[in-house]
GUTORKE-355376 format. One record per residue (C-alpha): residue number from 1; residue in three letters; x, y, z. Coordinates in Angstrom, 3 decimals, decimal comma. Last residue first. Example, Ala and Ser with C-alpha at 12.3 -4.5 7.8 and 13.67 -1.06 7.14 Angstrom:
BEGIN
NODE seq type       px       py       pz
NODE   2  SER   13,670   -1,060    7,140
NODE   1  ALA   12,300   -4,500    7,800
END
This chain:
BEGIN
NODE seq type       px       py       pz
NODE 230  UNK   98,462  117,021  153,053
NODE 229  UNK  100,561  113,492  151,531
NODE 228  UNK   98,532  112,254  148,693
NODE 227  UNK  100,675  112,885  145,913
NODE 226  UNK  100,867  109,095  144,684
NODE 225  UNK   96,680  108,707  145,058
NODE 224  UNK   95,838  111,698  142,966
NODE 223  UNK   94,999  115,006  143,957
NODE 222  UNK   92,607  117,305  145,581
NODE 221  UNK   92,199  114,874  148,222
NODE 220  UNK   88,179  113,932  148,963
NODE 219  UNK   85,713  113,930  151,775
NODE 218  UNK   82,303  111,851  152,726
NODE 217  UNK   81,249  113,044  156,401
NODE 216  UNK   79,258  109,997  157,647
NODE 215  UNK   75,646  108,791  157,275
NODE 214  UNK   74,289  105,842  159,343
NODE 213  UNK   75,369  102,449  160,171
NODE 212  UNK   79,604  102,731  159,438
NODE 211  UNK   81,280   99,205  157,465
NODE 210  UNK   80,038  100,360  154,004
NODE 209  UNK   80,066  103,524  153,021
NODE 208  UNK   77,159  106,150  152,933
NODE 207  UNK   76,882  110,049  152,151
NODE 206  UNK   75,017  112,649  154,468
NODE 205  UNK   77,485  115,435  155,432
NODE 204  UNK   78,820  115,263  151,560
NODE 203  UNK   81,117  117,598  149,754
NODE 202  UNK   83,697  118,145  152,531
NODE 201  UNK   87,024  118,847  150,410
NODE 200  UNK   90,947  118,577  151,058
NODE 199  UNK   93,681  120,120  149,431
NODE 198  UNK   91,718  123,434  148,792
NODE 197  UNK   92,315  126,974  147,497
NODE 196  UNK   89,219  128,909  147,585
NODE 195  UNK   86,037  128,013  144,513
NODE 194  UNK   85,239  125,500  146,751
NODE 193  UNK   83,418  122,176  144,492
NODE 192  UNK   79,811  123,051  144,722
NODE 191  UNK   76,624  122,994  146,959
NODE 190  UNK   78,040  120,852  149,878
NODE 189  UNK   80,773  122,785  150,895
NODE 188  UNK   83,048  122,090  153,218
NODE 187  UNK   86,733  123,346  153,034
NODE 186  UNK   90,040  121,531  154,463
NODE 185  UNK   91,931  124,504  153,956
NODE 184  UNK   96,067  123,948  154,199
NODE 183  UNK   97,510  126,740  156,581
NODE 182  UNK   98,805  130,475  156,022
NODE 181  UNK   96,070  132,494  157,997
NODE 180  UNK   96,000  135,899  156,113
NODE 179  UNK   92,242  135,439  155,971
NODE 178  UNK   90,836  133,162  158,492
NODE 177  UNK   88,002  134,789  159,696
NODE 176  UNK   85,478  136,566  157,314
NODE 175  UNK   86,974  134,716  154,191
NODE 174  UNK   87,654  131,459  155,489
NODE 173  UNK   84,379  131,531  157,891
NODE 172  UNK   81,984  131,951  155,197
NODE 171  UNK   83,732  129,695  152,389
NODE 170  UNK   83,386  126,313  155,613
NODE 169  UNK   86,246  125,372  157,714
NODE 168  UNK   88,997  122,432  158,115
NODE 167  UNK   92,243  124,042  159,060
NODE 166  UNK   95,441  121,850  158,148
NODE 165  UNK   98,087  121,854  161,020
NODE 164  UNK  102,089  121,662  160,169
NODE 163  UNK  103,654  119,255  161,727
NODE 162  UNK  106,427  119,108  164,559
NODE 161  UNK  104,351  118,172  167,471
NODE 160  UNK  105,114  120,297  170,111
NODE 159  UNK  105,576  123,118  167,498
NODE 158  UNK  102,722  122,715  166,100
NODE 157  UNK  100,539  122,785  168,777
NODE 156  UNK  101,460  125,708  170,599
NODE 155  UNK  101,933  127,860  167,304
NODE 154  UNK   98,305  126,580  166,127
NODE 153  UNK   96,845  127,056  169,105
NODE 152  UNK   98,393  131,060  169,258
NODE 151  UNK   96,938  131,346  165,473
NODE 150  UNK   93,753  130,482  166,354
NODE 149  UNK   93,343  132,824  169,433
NODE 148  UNK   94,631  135,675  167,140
NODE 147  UNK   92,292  134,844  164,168
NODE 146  UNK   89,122  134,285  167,206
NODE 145  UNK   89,940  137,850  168,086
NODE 144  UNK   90,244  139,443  164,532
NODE 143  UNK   86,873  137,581  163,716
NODE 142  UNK   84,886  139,847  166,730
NODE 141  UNK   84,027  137,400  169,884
NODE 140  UNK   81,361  134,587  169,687
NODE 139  UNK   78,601  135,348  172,089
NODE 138  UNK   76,558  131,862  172,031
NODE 137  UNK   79,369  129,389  171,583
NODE 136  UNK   80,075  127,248  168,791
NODE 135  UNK   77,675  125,049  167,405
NODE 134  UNK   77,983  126,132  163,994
NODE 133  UNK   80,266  129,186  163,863
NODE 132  UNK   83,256  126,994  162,188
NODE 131  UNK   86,812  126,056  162,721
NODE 130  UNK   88,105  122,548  162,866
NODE 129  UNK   91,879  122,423  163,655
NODE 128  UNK   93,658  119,605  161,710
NODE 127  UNK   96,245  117,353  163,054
NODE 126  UNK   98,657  116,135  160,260
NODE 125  UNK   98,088  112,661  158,562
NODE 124  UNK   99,706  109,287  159,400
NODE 123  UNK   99,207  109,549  163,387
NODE 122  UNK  101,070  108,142  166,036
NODE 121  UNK   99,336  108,490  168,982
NODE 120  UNK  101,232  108,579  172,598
NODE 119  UNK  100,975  112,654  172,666
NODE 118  UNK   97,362  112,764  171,118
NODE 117  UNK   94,665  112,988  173,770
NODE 116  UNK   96,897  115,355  175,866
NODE 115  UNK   98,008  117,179  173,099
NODE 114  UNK   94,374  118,357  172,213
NODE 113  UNK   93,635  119,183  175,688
NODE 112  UNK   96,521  120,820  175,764
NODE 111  UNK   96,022  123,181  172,812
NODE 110  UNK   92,380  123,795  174,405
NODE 109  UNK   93,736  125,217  177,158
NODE 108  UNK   96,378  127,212  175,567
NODE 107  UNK   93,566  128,746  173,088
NODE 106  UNK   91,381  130,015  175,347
NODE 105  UNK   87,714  128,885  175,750
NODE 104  UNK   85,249  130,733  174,163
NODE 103  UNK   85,571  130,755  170,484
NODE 102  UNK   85,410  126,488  170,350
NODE 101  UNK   87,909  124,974  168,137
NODE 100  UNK   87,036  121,334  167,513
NODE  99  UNK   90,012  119,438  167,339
NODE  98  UNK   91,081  116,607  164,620
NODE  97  UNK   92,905  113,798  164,552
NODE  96  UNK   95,020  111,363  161,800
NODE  95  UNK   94,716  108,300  159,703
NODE  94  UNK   95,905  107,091  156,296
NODE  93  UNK   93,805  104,488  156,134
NODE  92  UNK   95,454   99,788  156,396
NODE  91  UNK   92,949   98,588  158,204
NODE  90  UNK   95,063   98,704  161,770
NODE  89  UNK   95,027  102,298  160,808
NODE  88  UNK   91,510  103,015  161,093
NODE  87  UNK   90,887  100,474  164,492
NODE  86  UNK   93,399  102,571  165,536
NODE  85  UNK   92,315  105,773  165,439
NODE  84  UNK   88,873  104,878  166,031
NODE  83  UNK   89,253  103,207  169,245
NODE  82  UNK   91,443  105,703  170,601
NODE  81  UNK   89,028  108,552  169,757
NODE  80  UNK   86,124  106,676  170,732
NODE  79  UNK   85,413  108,294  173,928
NODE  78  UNK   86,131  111,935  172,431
NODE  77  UNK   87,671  113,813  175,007
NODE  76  UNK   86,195  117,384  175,939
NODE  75  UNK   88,035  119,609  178,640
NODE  74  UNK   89,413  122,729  176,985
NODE  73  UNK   87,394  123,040  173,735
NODE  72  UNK   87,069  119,919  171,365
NODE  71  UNK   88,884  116,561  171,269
NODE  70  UNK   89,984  113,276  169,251
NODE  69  UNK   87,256  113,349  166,535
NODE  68  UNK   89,043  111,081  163,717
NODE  67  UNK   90,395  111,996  160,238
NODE  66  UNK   90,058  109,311  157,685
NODE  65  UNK   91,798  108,045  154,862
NODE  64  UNK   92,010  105,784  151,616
NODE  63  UNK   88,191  104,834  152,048
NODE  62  UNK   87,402  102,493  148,775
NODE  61  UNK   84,707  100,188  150,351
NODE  60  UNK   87,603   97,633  151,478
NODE  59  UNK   89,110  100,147  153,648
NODE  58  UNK   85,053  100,970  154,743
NODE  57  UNK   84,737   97,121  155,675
NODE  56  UNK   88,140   96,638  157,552
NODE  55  UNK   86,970   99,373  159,383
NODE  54  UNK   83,908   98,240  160,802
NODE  53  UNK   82,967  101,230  163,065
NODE  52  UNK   81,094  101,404  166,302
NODE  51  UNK   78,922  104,692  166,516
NODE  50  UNK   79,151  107,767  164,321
NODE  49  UNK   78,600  110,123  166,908
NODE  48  UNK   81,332  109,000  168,707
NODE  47  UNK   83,501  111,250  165,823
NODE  46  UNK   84,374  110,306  161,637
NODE  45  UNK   85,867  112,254  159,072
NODE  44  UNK   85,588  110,582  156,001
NODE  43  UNK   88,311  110,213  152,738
NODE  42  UNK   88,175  109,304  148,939
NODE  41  UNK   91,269  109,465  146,750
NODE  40  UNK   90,486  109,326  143,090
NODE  39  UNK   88,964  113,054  142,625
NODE  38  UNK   87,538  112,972  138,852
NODE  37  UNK   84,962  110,295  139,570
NODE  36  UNK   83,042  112,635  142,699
NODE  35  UNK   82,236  109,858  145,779
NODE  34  UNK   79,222  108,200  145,628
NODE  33  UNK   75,383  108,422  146,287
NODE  32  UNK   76,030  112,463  147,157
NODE  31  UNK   72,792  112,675  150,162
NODE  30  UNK   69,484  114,559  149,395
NODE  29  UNK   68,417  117,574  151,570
NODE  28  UNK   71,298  119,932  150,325
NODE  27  UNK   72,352  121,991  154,086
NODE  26  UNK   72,043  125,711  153,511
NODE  25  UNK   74,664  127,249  153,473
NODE  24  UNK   75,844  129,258  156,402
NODE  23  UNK   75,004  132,790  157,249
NODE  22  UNK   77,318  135,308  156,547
NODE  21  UNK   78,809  137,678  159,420
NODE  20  UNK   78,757  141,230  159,548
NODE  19  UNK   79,714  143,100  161,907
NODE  18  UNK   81,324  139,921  163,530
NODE  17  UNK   80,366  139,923  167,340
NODE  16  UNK   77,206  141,611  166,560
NODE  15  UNK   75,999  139,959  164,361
NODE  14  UNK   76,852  136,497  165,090
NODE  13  UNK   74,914  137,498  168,614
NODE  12  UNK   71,341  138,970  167,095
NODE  11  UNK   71,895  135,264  165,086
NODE  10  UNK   71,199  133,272  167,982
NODE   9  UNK   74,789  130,558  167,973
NODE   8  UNK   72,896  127,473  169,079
NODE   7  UNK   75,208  125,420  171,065
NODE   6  UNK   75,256  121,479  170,464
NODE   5  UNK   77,653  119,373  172,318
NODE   4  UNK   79,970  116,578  171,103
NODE   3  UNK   80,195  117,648  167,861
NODE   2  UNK   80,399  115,984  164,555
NODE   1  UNK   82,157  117,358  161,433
END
């Protein structure tokens, strides 16, 4: 997923927050050319980043769904969260919105920041929480700390909006971090299919569909078209 602002995390400071935390995987240097044949239902995740979109063209490129950047932390609105969201669903995509969860700014603040961008939406897919060390902040606090602010945004926002969140993260961060957390994984990994539990999967930061200039988050539903409901 796209940011809106890039922290380096120094590595002295994962270290020490964590114990012991994993570094990430490396990045594969040449992009998927198509979505995997034995996963029918194709998906991208999508943020300003990503410029104007013609969505018309990706529904017609084989794009079922799509979640869109609406906030991260406690003060960040994506521009083209609005534009996105509905320029998605106007083409006929399951649509929905995402938050990024940064480790430094408490969880009610960033709960209503989400909420605020997303009270008059109405959204075809559940909001996800996007949880990672990349371009978070520069003295992350211990896993059990960022587990407890989690799970406080997750009660806040749930329950104002009645849906269950789905947690998009990486292998490193589900099993140092999110253990015990009861949610649907949205898991990148761009070496492999996740070997965890996933309805939703990240295998391509780099791929190409038609309608977006540039490369886009390629995802898929573990599942076929009629059962697509995460």
């Amino acid at each position: 997923m796209k940011r809106g602002r890039w922290m380096l995390v120094p590595l002295a400071a994962v270290i020490a927050g964590a114990g012991l935390w994993l570094m990430q995987e490396p990045e594969l240097t040449l992009s998927h050319s198509r979505f995997p044949e034995r996963f029918p239902v194709h998906g991208i995740d999508v943020s300003r980043h990503n410029g104007v979109i013609d969505w018309p063209r990706v529904a017609d490129g084989g794009v079922h769904f799509a979640w869109i950047k609406a906030t991260e932390g406690g003060d960040v609105v994506d521009p083209r969260f609005r534009e996105n969201l509905e320029g998605a669903q106007r083409a006929g995509l399951k649509a929905g919105a995402y938050h990024f969860f940064t480790f430094c700014r408490s969880a009610p603040d960033q709960a209503r920041n989400f909420l605020s961008a997303v009270e008059t939406s109405v959204t075809t897919l559940p909001p996800v929480v996007d949880v990672e060390f990349i371009g978070n902040c520069r003295s992350p606090p211990a896993p059990e700390e960022i587990r407890r602010s989690l799970e406080n945004w997750l009660q806040i926002v749930e329950t104002a909006l009645g849906r269950r969140a789905v947690i998009y993260t990486m292998p490193d961060v589900d099993a140092l971090v999110l253990q015990g957390l009861d949610r649907p994984r949205w898991i990148r990994s761009t070496a492999a299919e996740p070997a965890a539990p996933w309805i939703v999967w990240q295998f391509d930061p780099s791929g190409k569909v038609p309608g977006i200039d540039g490369p886009v988050d390629l995802n898929v539903f573990n599942g076929p078209l009629d059962q697509f409901a995460p």
